[in-house]
Structures are given as structure tokens and as C-alpha cells.
N, C-alpha and C positions, 0 to 999 in steps of 0.2 A: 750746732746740733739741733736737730727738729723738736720741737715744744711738743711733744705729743702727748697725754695722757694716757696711762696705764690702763689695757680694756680697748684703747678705742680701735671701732674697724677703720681701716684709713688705704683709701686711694691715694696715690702716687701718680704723678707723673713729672714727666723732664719736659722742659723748656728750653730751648736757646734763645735767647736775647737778640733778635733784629734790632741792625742800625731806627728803623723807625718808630720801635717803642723810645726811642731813645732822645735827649733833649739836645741843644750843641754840646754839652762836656762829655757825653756820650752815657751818663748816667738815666737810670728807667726813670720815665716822668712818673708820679706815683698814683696816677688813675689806671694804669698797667697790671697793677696789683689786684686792683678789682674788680679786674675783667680776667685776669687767672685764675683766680679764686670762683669762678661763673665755667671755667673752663675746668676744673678740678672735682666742683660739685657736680657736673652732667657725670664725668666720668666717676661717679661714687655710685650716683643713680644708676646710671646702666650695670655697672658689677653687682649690686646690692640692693636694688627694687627690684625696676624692669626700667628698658633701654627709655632714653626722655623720646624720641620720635615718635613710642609707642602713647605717651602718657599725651605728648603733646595731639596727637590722632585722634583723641580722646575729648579733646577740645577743653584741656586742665594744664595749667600752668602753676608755673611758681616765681607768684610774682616776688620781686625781692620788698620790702618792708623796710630791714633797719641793716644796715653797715657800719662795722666798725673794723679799723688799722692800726694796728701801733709798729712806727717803721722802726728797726734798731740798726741796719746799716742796707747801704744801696747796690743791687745789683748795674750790672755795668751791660755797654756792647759787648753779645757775643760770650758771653757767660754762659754758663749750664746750670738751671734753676731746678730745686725740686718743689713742687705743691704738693704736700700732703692736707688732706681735705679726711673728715670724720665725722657724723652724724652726734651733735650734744644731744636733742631731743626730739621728738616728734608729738607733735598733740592731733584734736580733733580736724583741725584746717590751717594746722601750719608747721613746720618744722623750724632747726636749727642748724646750721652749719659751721665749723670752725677751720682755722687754717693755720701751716706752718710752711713758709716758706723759704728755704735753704736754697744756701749756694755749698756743697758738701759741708765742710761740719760748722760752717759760719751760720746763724740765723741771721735773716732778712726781716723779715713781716710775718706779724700772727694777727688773725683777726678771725671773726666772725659775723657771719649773715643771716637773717630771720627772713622766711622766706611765708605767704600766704596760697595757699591755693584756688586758684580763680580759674574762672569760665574765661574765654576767648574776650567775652562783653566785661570781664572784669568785676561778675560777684562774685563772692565768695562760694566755695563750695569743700566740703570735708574730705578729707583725703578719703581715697576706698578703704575700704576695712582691711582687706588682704596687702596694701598695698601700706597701710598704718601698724599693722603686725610684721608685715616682712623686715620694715623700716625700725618700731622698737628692737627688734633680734639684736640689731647691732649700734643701739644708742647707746651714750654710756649710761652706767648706773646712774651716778652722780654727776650733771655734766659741770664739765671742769672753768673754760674762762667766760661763759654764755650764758645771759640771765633769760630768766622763764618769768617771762611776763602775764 
């Protein structure tokens, strides 16, 4: 069953398990995990900001900062994964992201990522204003496994 908390807005999507994510016992190597979870968060932004092509045009990024996984069992080759992705927080120049990812009612991995927003060169810059209000809409209240640093 997916970890979600009550409240949160949450992208979805499905995965199938290529032999090349895959190690020789055909189990996900688990740096897989967090580069789905990179593949979950664009697709949260494009439903629930504006599209990441547009923001990246813009010469703004988000760069990743801090990662964190906790595995509770392995998806396999050829498996049908679910990434639900949800917005913990958003501040002046950085957000949060969390994750739950299923294999139907099995969980996989939960974690979350802290993400900055930087220029192209790599300094910092504040998220837009329209773009930090769009983004509270759908934070949670209380965010649930994501510390605010």
C-alpha cells in the first residue's frame, strides 16, 4: 500500500522494470530509485506548477541538495511500479519532495528529496512568487516524513 499522507496532492505514474535497471539476479540496483523519484517530481511540476521545460527556459533549476531512501522490499525485472510523488513544502528558494513507491499493494521505497533553486551558473535564486504560491496550494499542512531545515 502507498505511504501517502492524508491531504497530499500526488502524481502518479507507472513504470516497467527494464532488464537494465536491473543487477544479475534481476533485482533494481537501488540508485534506480532515485532517479524515479527525479522522474515523478518533473511529472508533479508539470501537473501542479508549470511544465519543468518551461521553468528550465527560464534558466532555473532545481538543483537536488539532500536524498534520502528507506528500501522495504525490491522490485524485480519487468515488474509494473507505481511512483507517487507529493509536495512536503515549499520556502523562499527551495522546496521538498516526498515519495512512495509500489509494486500494487506491496510498498517498495519511501523517501524524500530537498531540492534548491539555482541559476544555470549555479547561484541561488528564489523561487517566483506565482510560481511559490501555486506550489503552497498543494503542500501539505503539516508535512508528514520531510524535515524543514
Amino acid at each position: 500500500m502507498p505511504n501517502i499522507p492524508e491531504g497530499a496532492t500526488v502524481a502518479m505514474i507507472e513504470h516497467r522494470v527494464p532488464f537494465f535497471e536491473t543487477d544479475a539476479m534481476r533485482i533494481v540496483h537501488h540508485a534506480n530509485y532515485i532517479r524515479w523519484f527525479e522522474l515523478a517530481r518533473i511529472e508533479w511540476l508539470d501537473r501542479y506548477d508549470e511544465p519543468y521545460k518551461d521553468i528550465y527556459e527560464r534558466d532555473i533549476h532545481y538543483a537536488t541538495t539532500h536524498v534520502h531512501a528507506e528500501y522495504a522490499a525490491s522490485a524485480r525485472f519487468d515488474d509494473v511500479v507505481q511512483i507517487h510523488t507529493w509536495l512536503e513544502w515549499v520556502r523562499g528558494a527551495s522546496l521538498c519532495m516526498a515519495y512512495s513507491i509500489d509494486r500494487g499493494d506491496d510498498h517498495l521505497v519511501s523517501g524524500w528529496t530537498e531540492h534548491a533553486a539555482v541559476t544555470g551558473d549555479g547561484r541561488v535564486r528564489r523561487i517566483g512568487k506565482e510560481n511559490r504560491e501555486r506550489m503552497k496550494k498543494h503542500a501539505l499542512a503539516t508535512p508528514s516524513i520531510a524535515p524543514q531545515r
